[in-house]
C-alpha positions as CSV (number, residue, x, y, z in Angstrom):
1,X,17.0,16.2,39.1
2,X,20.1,15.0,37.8
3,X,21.1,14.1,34.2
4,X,20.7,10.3,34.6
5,X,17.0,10.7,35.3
6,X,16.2,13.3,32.9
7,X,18.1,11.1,30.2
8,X,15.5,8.3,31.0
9,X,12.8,10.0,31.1
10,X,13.7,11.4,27.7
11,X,14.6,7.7,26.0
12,X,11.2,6.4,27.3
13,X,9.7,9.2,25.7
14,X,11.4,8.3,22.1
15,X,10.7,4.7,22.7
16,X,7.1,5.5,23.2
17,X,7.0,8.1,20.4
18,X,8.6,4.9,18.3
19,X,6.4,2.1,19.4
20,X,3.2,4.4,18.5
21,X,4.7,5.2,15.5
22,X,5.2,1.9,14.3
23,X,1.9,1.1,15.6
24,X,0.2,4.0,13.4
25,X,2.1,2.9,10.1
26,X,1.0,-0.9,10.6
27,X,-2.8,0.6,11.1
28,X,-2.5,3.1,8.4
29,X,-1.2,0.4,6.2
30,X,-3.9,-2.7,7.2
31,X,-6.4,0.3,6.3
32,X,-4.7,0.9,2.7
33,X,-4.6,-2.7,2.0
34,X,-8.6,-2.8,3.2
35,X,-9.6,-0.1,0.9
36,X,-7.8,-1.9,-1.8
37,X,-9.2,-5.3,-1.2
38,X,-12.9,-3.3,-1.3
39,X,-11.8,-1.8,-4.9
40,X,-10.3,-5.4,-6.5
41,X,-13.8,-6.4,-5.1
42,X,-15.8,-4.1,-7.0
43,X,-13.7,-4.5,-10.3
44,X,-14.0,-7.8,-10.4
45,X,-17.7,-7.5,-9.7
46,X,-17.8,-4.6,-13.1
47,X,-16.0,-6.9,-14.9
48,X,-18.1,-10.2,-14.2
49,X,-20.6,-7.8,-15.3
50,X,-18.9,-6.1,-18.7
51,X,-18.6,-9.9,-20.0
52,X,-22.2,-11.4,-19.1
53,X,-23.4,-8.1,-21.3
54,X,-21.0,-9.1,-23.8
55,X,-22.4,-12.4,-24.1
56,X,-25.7,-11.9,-24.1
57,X,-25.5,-9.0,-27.1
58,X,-23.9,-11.4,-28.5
59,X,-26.2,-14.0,-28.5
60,X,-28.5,-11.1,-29.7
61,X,-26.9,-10.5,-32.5
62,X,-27.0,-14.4,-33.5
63,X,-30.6,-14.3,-32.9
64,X,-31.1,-11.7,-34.5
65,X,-28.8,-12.7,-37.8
66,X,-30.7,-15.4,-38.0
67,X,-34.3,-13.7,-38.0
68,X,-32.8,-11.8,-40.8
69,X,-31.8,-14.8,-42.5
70,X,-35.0,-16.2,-42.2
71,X,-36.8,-13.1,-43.5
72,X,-34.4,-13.0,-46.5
73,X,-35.2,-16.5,-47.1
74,X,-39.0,-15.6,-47.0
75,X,-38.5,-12.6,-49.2
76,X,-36.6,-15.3,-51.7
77,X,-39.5,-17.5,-51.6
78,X,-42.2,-14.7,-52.2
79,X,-40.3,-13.4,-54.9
80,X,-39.3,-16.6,-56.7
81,X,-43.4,-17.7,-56.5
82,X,-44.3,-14.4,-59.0
């Protein structure tokens, strides 16, 4: 074989090598950005939930302020009828 034909066989080699490589980085990346997407899903999912249960215990603790009120008020009234 002579030089010229070893020499090409060796840069389509590299190109090859290249062109995979390139290839593996894009799919490696797509796959990092996929994994991520799937996490910013579930977080925002967590969260969504985090401030419906802040809501309602807050709507709880209304509720419940104003049963105490009420009791109170009862109390008052028991005590003020003695």
């Amino acid at each position: 074989m002579d030089v010229t034909a070893v020499t090409g066989i060796l840069q389509l080699l590299v190109l090859t090598a290249a062109v995979g490589g390139i290839f593996f980085t894009f799919g490696s990346k797509e796959e990092i950005l996929n994994d991520a997407i799937e996490e910013i899903s579930d977080l925002k999912s967590i969260s969504s939930d985090l401030v419906k249960a802040q809501v309602l215990s807050q709507a709880k603790d209304g509720e419940h302020g104003r049963m105490l009120e009420d009791i109170l008020r009862r109390l008052a009234k028991l005590e003020d009828s003695r």
